[in-house]
Structures are given as structure tokens and as C-alpha cells.
C-alpha positions as MATLAB code, in Angstrom:
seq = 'XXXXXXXXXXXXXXXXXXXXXXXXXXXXXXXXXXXXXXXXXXXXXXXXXXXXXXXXXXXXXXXXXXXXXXXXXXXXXXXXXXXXXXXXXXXXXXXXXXXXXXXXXXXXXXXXXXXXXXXXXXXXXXXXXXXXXXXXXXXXXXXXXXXXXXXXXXXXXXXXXXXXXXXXXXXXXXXXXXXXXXXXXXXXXXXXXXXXXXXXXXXXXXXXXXXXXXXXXXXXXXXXXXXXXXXXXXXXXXXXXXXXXXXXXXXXXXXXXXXXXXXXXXXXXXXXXXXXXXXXXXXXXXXXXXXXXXXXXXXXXXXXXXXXXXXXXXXXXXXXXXXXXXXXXXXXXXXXXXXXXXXXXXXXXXXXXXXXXXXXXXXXXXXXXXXXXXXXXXXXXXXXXXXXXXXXXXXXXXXXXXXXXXXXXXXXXXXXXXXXXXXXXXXXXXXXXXXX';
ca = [
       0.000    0.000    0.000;
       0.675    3.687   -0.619;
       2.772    5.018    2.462;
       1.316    8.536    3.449;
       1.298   10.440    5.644;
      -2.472   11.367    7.779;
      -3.337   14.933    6.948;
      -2.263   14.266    3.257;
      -4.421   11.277    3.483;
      -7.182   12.946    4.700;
      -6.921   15.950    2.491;
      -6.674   13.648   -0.569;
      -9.592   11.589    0.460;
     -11.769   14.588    1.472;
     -11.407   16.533   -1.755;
     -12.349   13.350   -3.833;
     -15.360   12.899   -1.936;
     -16.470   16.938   -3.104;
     -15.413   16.332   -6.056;
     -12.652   18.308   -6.442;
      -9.087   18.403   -7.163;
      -6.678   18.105   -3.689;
      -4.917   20.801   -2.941;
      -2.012   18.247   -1.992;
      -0.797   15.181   -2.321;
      -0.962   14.885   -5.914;
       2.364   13.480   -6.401;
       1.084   10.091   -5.684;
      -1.922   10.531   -7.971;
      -0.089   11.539  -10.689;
      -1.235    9.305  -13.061;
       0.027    9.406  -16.859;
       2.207   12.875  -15.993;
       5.673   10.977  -15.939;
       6.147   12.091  -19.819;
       6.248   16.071  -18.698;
       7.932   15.276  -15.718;
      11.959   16.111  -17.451;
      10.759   18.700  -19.010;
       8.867   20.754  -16.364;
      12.062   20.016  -13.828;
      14.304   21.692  -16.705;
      11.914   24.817  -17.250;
      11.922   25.093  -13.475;
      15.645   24.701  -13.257;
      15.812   27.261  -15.638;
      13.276   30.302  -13.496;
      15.536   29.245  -10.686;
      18.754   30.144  -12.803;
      17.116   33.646  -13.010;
      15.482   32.893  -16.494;
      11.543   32.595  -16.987;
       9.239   30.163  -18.338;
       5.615   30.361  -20.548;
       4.181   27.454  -20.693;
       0.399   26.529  -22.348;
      -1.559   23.510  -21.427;
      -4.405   22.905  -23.390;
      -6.990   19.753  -22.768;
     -10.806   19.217  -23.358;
     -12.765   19.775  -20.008;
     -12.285   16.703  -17.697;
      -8.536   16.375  -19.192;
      -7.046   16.747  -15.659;
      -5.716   20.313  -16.550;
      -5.890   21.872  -13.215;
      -4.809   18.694  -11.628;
      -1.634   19.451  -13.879;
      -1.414   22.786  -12.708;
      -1.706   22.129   -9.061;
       0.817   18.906   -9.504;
       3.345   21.423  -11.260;
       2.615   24.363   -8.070;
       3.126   20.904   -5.682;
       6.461   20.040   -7.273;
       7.370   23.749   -7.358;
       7.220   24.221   -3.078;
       8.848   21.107   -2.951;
      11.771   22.793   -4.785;
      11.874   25.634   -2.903;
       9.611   27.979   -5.167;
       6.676   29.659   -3.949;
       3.208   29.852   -6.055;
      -0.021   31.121   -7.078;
      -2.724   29.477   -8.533;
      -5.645   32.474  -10.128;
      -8.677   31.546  -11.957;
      -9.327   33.743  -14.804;
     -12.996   35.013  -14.492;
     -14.540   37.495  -16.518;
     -16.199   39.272  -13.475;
     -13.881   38.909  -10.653;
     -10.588   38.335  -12.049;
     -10.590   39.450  -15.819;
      -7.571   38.844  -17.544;
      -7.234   42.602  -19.002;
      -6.650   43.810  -15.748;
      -3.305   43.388  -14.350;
      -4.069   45.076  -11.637;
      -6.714   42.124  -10.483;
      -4.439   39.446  -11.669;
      -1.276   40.665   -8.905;
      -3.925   40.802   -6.038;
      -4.744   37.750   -6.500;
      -1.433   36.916   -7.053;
      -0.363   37.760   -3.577;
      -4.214   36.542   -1.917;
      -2.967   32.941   -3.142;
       0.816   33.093   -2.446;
       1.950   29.846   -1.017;
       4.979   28.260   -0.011;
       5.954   24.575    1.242;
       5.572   26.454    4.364;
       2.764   28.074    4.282;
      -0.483   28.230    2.631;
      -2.356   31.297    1.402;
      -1.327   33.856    1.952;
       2.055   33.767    2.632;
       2.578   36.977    1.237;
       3.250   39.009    4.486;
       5.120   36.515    5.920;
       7.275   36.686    2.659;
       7.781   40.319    3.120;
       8.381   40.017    6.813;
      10.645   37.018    6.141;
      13.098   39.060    3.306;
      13.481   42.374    6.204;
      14.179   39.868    8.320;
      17.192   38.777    5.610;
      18.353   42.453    5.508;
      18.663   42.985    9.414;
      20.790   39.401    9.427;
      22.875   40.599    6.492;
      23.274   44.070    8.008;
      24.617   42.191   11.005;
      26.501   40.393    9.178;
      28.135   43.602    7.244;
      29.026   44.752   10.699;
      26.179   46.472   12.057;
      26.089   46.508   16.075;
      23.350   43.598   16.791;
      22.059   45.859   20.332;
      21.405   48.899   18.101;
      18.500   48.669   16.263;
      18.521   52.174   15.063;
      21.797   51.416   13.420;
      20.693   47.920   12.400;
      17.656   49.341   10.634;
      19.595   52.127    8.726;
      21.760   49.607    7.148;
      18.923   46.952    6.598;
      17.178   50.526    4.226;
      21.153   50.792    2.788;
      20.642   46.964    1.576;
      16.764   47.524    0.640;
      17.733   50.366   -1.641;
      20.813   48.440   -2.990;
      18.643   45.466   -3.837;
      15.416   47.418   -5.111;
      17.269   49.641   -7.539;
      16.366   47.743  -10.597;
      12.628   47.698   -9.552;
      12.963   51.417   -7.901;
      13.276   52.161  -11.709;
      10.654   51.069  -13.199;
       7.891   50.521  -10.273;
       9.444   53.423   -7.849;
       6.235   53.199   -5.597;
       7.075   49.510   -4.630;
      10.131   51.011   -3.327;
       8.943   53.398   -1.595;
       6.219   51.388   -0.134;
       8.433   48.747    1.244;
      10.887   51.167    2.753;
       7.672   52.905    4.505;
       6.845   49.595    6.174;
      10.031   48.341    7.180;
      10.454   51.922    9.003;
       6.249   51.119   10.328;
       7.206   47.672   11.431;
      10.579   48.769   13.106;
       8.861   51.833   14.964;
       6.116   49.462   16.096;
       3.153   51.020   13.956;
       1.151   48.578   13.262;
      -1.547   50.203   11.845;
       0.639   51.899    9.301;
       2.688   48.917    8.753;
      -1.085   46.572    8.110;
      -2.070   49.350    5.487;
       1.171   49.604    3.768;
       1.435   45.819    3.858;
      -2.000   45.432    2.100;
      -0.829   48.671   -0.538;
       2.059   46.227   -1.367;
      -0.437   43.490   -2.225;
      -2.387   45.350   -4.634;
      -5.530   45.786   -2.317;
      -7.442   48.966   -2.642;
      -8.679   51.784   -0.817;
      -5.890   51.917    1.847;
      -6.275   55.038    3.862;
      -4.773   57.854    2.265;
      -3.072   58.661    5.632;
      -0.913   55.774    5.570;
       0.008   56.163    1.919;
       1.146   59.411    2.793;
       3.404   57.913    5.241;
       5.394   56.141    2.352;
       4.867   58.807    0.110;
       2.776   56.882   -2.319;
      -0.382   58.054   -4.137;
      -3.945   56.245   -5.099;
      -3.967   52.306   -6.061;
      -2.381   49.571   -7.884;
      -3.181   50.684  -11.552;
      -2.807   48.008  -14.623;
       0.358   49.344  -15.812;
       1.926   49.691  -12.718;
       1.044   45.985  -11.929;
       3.620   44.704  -13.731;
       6.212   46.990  -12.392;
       5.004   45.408   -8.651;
       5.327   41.610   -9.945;
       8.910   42.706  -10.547;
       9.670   43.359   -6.798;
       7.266   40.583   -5.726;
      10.053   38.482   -7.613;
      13.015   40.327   -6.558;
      11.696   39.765   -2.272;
      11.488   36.398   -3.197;
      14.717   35.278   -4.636;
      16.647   37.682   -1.794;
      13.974   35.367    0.657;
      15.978   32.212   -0.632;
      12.963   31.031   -2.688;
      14.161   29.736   -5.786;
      11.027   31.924   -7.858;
       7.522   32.133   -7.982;
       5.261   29.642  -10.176;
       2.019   31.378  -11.499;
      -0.758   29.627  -12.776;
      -3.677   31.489  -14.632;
      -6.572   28.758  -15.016;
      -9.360   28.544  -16.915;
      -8.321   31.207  -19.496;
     -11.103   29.975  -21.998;
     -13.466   32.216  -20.327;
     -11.912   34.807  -22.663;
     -14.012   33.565  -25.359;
     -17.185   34.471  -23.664;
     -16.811   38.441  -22.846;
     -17.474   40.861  -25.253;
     -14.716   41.515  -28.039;
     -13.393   44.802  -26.399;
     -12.788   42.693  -23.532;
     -11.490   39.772  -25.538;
      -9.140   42.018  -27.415;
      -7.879   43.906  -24.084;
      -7.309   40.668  -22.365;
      -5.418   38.457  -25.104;
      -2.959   41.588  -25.438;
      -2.304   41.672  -21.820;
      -1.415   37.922  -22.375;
       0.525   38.637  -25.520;
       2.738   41.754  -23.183;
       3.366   39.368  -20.430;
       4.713   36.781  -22.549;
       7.561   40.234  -23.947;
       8.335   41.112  -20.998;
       9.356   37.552  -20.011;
      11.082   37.009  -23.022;
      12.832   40.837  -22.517;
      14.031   39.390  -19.098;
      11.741   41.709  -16.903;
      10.672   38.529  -14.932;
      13.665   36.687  -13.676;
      12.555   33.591  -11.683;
       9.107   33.802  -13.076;
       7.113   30.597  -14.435;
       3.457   31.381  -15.729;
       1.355   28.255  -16.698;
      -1.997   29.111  -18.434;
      -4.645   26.633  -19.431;
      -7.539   26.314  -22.069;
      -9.301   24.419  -23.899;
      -8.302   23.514  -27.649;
     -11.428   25.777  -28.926;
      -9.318   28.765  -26.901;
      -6.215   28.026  -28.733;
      -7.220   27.380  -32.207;
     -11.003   28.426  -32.252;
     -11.794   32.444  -33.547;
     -12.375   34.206  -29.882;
      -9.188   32.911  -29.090;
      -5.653   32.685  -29.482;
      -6.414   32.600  -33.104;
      -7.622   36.632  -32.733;
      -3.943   38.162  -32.205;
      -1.962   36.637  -34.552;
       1.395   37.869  -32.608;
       0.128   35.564  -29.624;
      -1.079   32.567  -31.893;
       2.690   32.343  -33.332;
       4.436   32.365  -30.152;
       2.659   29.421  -28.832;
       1.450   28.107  -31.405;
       2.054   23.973  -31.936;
       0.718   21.618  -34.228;
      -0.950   19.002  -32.628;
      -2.040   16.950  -36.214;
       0.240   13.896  -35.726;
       0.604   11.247  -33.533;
       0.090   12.635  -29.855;
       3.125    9.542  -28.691;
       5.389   12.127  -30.191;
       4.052   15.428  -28.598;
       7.251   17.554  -27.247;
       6.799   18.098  -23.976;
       9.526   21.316  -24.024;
       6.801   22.971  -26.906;
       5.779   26.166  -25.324;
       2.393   24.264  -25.868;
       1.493   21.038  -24.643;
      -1.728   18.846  -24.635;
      -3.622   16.838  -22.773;
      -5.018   13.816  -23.540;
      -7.558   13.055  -20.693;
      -7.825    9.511  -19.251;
      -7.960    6.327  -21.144;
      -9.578    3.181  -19.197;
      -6.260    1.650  -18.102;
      -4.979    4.469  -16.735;
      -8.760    5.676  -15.059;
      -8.553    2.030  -13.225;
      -5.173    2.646  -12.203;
      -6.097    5.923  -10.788;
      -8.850    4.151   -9.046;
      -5.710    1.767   -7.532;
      -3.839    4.881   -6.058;
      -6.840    5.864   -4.454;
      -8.152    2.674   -2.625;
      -4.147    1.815   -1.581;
      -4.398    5.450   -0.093;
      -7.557    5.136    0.975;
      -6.557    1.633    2.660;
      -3.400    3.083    4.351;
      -5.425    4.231    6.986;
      -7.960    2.637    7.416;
      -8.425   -0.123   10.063;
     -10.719   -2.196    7.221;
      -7.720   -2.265    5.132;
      -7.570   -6.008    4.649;
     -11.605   -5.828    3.936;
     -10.429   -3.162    1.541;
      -8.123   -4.509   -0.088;
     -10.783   -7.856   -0.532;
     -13.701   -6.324   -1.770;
     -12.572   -3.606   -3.885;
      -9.926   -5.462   -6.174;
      -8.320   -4.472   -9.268;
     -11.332   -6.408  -11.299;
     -13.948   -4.239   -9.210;
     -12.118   -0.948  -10.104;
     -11.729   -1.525  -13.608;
     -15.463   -2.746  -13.658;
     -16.033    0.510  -12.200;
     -14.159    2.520  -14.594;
     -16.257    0.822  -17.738;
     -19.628    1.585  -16.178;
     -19.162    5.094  -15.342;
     -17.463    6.327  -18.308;
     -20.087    4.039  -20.262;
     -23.153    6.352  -18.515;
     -21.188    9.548  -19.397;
     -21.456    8.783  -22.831;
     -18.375    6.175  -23.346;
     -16.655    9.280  -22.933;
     -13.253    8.035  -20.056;
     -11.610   11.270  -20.734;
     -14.194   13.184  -18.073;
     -14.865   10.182  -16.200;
     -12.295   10.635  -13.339;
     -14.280   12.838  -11.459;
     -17.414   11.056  -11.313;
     -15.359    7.977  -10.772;
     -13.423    8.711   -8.046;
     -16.309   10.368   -5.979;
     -18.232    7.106   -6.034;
     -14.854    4.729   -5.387;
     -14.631    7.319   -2.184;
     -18.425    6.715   -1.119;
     -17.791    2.758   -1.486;
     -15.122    3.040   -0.082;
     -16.672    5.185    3.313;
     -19.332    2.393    3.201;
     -16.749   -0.414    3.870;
     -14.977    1.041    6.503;
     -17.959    2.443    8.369;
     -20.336   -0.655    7.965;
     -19.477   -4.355    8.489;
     -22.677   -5.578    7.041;
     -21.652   -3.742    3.268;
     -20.946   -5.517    0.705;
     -20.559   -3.274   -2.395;
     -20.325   -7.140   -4.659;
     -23.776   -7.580   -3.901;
     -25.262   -4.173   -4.557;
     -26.944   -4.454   -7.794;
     -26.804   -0.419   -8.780;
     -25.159    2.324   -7.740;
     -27.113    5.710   -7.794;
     -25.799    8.950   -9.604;
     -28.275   11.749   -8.807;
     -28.203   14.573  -11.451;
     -26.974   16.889   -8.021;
     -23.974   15.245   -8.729;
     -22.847   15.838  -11.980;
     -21.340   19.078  -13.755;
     -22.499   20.702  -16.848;
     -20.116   18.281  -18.621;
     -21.079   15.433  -17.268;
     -24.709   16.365  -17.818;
     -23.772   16.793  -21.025;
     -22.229   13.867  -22.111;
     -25.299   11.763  -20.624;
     -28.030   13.827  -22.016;
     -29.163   15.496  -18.674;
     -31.107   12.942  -17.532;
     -32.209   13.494  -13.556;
     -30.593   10.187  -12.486;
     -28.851    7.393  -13.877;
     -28.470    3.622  -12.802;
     -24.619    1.986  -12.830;
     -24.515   -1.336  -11.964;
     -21.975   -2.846  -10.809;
];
């Protein structure tokens, strides 16, 4: 069985039973991933050389495209980056507004450390740095006055790039390392959430850094800079960035469309002009969004940068393209999904011998055939479905003695349970039967 450890276990196994993706854990559920795996470690080798990365994934819905994403972010932490996962909507988070985008940038900073939002802990954590290097320069450790003097000596130093071109960063940070070595903490609070892009901060304490108004969109880039600069003098080897869901482009209006695929089409410049050094961005879409007309397809500049042609044989897709595919689950690798699950499932459970008797290899790939054969014969957005119910049979086992999931002649599937592509790929009925 699949040695792991309790809170991963039970985060796993709690997420499958919503229906969701885990926020951790996914290394061991990585199913069908091990053909990326040399090339992501080499673009990520490369952000934490000081380079940057653009990466595309595209997939059909139910392709396992943001269980890529968060099994990229996982690997990431666990090589010292730190990450951000933001869903592209068109009414909270629209992709034409940078501004939006580096909020919730720092809202969903994470490290292997700590979950979102890490953010002021990785500011705190990087004047922190300073004060030990000032120390280390020389500086008297018992006077703090001189200690923080040299610490704004090394912030200046090391912000002079980004003091260039995003000055109010700059200033900003310098404002609350004074607030936070003074001990004003309602200065230092407001400043802090300035820094992250948040709005209406009181114009008193902006005036206190000598900064004006809010985060615009062309000054967003300008803070992603510094957000990157903090983090590589914090020791973290970059940040990862993940903008999901990025087909939603195609349904605002064209203004919109046209606004958001040339923000796209700028950030992809500036990391090819070097602006972004440690900076990995991941997007994902659908194939309709790459190659359909309210897409990619739209700006021709952005089409032939990422651009790939996917017409022959996928066993020879290049996984170091700047645009890779998905190719959703087949059967064998649904049932051995299904395997991963029950042996972590098992792990913990004190039924795991009952477990590991009732729900054999047979019964999962059983399971596998009927489901995807109710959605349609379609396997590719099957896992979902699937896994939820192995997770309910699996609950049943351990919780009642009398169960016997061999004998049950159907299993349930309310129309509650299904998504719109689920629904669609049966029809929409209100329930269906899945024996088993």
C-alpha cells in the first residue's frame, strides 16, 4: 500500500469525496504525468537560474488540466519555489486587468511552508534577511537604530532595478520596514495590504510612504517585478504562477477579448525581454481557446508564439513545446487511478484487509467501464465522477461491516452530482443507474 502520511491522506480523500481536485498530495496521484515530468524540472531549473518560463496547457474539459497545474505548483514548493494558482474570471478576475491578476497573485501566495497567503510573511521574512545581512556587514546587533539604517542601505541596494521602473514599490516597502521597526502597526497593516495590490488603503498611511492612489494596470507589472526580486533575496528559488481557466476569454465581449489576449501577448515580452527573472506562468484552455476564432487565433502575434501543431501522432508530442496537450484519461490508466486511491484510501484505514478484498483491481476496472459508459463512453471526463463514487464505497466499507458493495446491484448517480459536462455527455437525464 501507498505510504502517506495522515493529513495528506485525509486531504486527498476529502477533496475526492467533493469532487474536487486536492490541494495536496498529488504526487502520488499523478497518473500518466511521468512524460512532462523532465521537461517541467528543466523549465523550473531554468526560473531558478534567473530565467523565466511560458508554458500553455491545453486539454478538453475533464482532461485533468488543473490537476496538472496544481501537480506542477506541488512540485514547485517542494523545490523551494513559492506559487499562485488564479482563476481567470470574466467578473472577478478578468484577464485585461493586471491590476486584479497581482492581487490575487499575492491573496494565493503559497509556499511549502505556508499556505495562502504567505505573502506578508514573505515580506516580513526578506526584512528579516536584511537585518541578518546588516549584522553580518558589521552592524552593532544591540542597536537597532543602526541595524535598521543599514537593513534601508541593503533595501535600496537590492530594489534599484525595480525602484526604476515601479518606484512606488520602493517606496512602499521602505515605509513599512520603518512602520514595522517603529512598532506602527496600523501603518505597517495598510502599507502591507498597498504592497499586495488591495485597494482603498487610507490615504493617511500612503502618505506615510509617500505613495499616491492604487495599484493601476500598468503599474502591476512593475510590482510583480519586486514581488520576484523579495522572493529570490527570501531564498525562494522563484515564484510559479498559474492562470486557469483562461477559456473564459471567449465568452466576454470583443473589447474585452481584445484587451485581455494583449495583456497575455505583453506578459509573454516582458518575459522574453528578461523583466521577470525567476518567473514561471502556466496558463490553461481548452483547444477551442487556442485554435477556435475568440481565441488565441484573434492576435496573430500571440497565436505564433505558442502556437504547436498538434495533427500527428500525440506519442510524439514535445513536452519542451511552449504548448502542450492533454489527452484526458484512457480506461487503463482511469482504473489505475482508481488503484492509487483505494491503496491510499486503505493506508489508513483499520478495514484495510476488507479493503483490499472487496474492492480489487477487477472491481475498479469494472467501475471505470460503467461510469465512463453512462457519461457517454466518454473516459476522458470520467475521473471525477469515478473517483467520488470509489470514495463513497469506499466510506461504506470502513464504516459498515454488514456492506458488501459485490452484492449491490446499482449504484445511484443523482443529477446533483454531476457538472455541466457530465450532464452533457449523458443527455441530462435526472438520475442514472450503474450497476456494478
Amino acid at each position: 500500500m501507498t505510504v502517506i502520511s495522515p493529513r495528506r491522506r485525509r486531504e486527498i480523500i476529502d477533496a475526492l469525496r467533493r469532487g474536487t481536485v486536492p490541494q495536496r498530495g498529488l504526487d502520488v496521484m499523478a497518473v500518466g504525468l511521468d512524460r512532462f515530468q523532465l521537461a517541467l524540472n528543466d523549465e523550473l531549473d531554468v526560473a531558478a537560474d534567473g530565467g523565466a518560463v511560458f508554458k500553455a496547457v491545453r486539454g478538453e474539459y475533464g482532461a485533468g488540466k488543473t490537476f496538472f497545474a496544481r501537480w506542477l505548483t506541488e512540485t514547485a514548493k517542494q523545490r523551494g519555489f513559492a506559487t499562485a494558482e488564479v482563476q481567470i474570471s470574466e467578473t472577478e478576475t478578468p484577464l485585461h486587468r493586471l491590476e486584479t491578476i497581482y492581487r490575487r497573485i499575492t491573496e494565493n501566495l503559497a509556499t511549502e511552508a505556508t499556505g495562502p497567503s504567505a505573502f506578508r510573511e514573505v515580506i516580513d521574512g526578506w526584512l528579516r534577511v536584511l537585518e541578518e545581512d546588516a549584522i553580518a556587514a558589521g552592524a552593532d546587533a544591540a542597536d537597532r537604530g543602526e541595524v535598521a539604517r543599514r537593513a534601508e542601505t541593503l533595501l535600496e541596494q537590492r530594489l534599484a532595478t525595480v525602484s526604476r521602473t515601479a518606484p512606488a514599490f520602493a517606496a512602499a516597502l521602505r515605509g513599512y520596514h520603518e512602520a514595522t521597526t517603529t512598532g506602527n502597526i496600523e501603518t505597517a497593516d495598510g502599507l502591507a495590504a498597498w504592497l499586495g495590490g488591495q485597494p482603498h488603503v487610507a490615504a493617511s498611511v500612503r502618505r506615510v510612504a509617500g505613495v499616491r492612489g492604487d495599484l493601476d494596470h500598468f503599474g502591476a507589472l512593475g510590482f510583480l517585478q519586486g514581488l520576484l526580486a523579495v522572493l529570490r533575496d527570501s531564498d525562494y528559488r522563484g515564484l510559479v504562477l498559474v492562470l486557469d481557466e483562461v477559456e473564459t476569454l471567449q465568452r466576454v465581449r470583443s473589447d474585452v477579448r481584445e484587451k485581455s489576449l494583449n495583456a497575455l501577448r505583453q506578459l509573454l515580452d516582458e518575459i522574453d525581454a528578461g523583466r521577470f527573472p525567476g518567473l514561471y506562468v502556466l496558463i490553461t484552455g481548452t483547444p477551442a481557446f487556442y485554435d477556435g476564432t475568440q481565441g488565441v487565433q484573434r492576435l496573430p502575434p500571440l497565436a505564433a508564439r505558442i502556437g504547436v501543431d498538434f495533427s500527428g501522432d500525440p506519442r510524439w508530442d514535445n513536452p519542451r513545446a511552449p504548448q502542450v496537450r492533454l489527452l484526458g484519461f484512457q480506461r487503463d490508466s482511469l482504473q489505475e487511478l482508481g488503484q492509487r486511491v483505494r491503496d491510499i484510501y486503505a493506508a489508513g484505514s483499520p478495514q484495510a484487509d476488507r479493503i483490499a478484498a472487496l474492492v480489487t483491481d477487477g472491481y475498479l476496472g469494472g467501475l471505470a467501464d460503467t461510469v465512463a459508459g453512462r457519461l457517454g463512453g466518454k473516459v476522458g471526463i470520467a475521473p471525477r465522477l469515478y473517483l467520488r463514487k470509489l470514495v463513497d464505497i469506499l466510506d461504506k466499507i470502513e464504516q459498515f461491516p454488514e456492506y458488501m458493495p459485490a452484492e449491490t446491484s446499482a449504484i445511484v448517480v443523482a443529477e446533483a452530482e454531476l457538472n455541466a459536462d457530465e450532464r452533457a455527455a449523458i443527455g441530462g437525464l435526472d438520475a442514472i443507474q450503474i450497476d456494478v
